[in-house]
N, C-alpha and C positions, 0 to 999 in steps of 0.2 A: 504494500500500500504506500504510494507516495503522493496522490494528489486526491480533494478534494472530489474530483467525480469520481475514482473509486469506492469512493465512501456513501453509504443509502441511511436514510434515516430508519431506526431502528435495528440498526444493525449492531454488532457485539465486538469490541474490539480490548487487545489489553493497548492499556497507553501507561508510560513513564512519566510523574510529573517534573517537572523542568522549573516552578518556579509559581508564583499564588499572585493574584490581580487584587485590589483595593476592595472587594466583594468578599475575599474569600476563597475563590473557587481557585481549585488548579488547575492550571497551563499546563499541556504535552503540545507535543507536533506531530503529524504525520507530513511528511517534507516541506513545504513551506508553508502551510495550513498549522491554525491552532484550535485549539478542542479545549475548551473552556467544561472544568467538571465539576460541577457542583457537587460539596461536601468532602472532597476529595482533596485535602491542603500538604500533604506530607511533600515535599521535597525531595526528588531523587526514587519513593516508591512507585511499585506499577500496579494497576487498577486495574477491575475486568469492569467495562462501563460501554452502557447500549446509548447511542447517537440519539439524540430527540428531537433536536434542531440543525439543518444542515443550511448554511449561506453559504457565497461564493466564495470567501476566502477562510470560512473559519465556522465551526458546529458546536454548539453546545451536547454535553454528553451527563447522564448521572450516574452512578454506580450499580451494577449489575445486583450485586449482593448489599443491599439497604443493611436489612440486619445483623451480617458480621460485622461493616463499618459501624455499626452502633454501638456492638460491644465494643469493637476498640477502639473507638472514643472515647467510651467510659470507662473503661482499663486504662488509658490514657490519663484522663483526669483524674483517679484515682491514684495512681501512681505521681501526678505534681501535687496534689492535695496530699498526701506524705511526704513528697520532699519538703512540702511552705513550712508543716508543721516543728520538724527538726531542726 
């Protein structure tokens, strides 16, 4: 996959984040195209996330698997809510 019209909305793909926008969401690329993931902010991990919005240069995607990302979010905070503590 490297451009924007191989890519169909609803379609399943894993993406790398590369880096988090002023929303929140995480950035991947598939070659010059960006894919905006809602809920998905980790830096550097990859994500299995279905495409829900596709524009010409760039799609919005969300997370394939809603409820592992939830647990580990909240294992996530869980774990800085013991570090604040100590």
């Amino acid at each position: 996959m490297g451009r924007m019209d191989e890519i169909e909305e609803g379609e399943v793909i894993n993406i790398k984040i590369i880096a988090k926008n002023t929303k929140g969401e995480g950035i991947g690329r598939i070659g010059e195209s960006f894919i905006f993931v809602k809920n998905c902010d980790k830096i550097g991990k990859e994500y299995r996330v279905r495409i829900i919005k596709k524009y010409r240069t760039y799609a919005i995607a969300e997370p394939e698997d809603k409820e592992s990302l939830m647990l580990e979010k909240e294992k996530e905070n869980f774990k800085n809510e013991n570090l604040q503590i100590k």
